[in-house]
N, C-alpha and C positions, 0 to 999 in steps of 0.2 A: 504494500500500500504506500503512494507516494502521500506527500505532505499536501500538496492540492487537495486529495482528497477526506483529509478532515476537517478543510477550509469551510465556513458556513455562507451559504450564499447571502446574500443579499443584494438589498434594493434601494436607489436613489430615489430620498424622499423630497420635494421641490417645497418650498414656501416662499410665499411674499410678506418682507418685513421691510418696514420704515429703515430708507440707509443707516437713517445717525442712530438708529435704535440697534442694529446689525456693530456700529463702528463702536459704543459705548458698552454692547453684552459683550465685543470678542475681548476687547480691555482686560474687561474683570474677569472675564475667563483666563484669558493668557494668565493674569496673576496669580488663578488657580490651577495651572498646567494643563486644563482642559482646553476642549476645540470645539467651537458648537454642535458636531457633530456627536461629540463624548453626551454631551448633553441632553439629546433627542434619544440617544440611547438608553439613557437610565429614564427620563421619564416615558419612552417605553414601556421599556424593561418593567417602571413600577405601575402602569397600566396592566397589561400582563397578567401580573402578580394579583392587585387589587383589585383588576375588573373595574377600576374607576380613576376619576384621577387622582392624582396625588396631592392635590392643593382645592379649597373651596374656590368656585366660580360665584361670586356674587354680582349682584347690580352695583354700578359704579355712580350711579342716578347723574344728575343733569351736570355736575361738574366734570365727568368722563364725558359725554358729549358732547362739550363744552371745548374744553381741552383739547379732543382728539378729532372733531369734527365743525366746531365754531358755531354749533348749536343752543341755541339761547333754551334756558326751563322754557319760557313760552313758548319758541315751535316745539322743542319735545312733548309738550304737555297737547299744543294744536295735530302733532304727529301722529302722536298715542291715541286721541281721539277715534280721526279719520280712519286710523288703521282700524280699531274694535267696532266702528260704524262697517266697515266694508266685511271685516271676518265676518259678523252678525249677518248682514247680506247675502252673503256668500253662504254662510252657515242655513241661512232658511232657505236659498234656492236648492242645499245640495250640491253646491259644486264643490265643498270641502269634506274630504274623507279625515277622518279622527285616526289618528294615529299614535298606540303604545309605546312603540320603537322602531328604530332603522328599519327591521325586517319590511315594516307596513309601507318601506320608498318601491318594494320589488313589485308592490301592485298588480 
């Protein structure tokens, strides 16, 4: 058996992230010997393991949209509206199927 074949395959995983957000994570990375790549692996790795992620996802409410998109509370608040007027719409015509999880996208 050669050494190639204990090799593990894998696969190039692509994302789109903010440059100066990409140029300030490798930073602090480099300072920790790591490569963003080391990084994607363990949180992986601890998907995997946990079946969930490793850190809570919360709502970052109207100062993360604020921040990240230059969304004032007032259209988010005008957004959030609009949006629960049309699901509701959509909801009483039937053109929104309810969905438990991923599996419910193979339709």
């Amino acid at each position: 058996m050669s050494t190639f074949e204990h090799m593990a395959t894998t696969t190039l995983v692509r994302a789109r992230v903010k440059s100066a957000r990409v140029k300030k994570v490798t930073r602090i990375l480099d300072r920790m010997g790591l490569k963003p790549a080391d990084v994607v692996n363990m949180v992986f790795a601890r998907i995997e393991q946990q079946r969930a992620l490793p850190f809570a996802v919360t709502d970052g409410g109207s100062d993360y949209a604020f921040e990240e998109y230059g969304v004032t509370p007032t259209e988010l608040g005008r957004f959030e509206r609009r949006t629960d007027r049309e699901v509701a719409r959509e909801s009483r015509a039937g053109t929104i199927r309810p969905m438990k999880g991923w599996q419910d996208l193979r339709g």
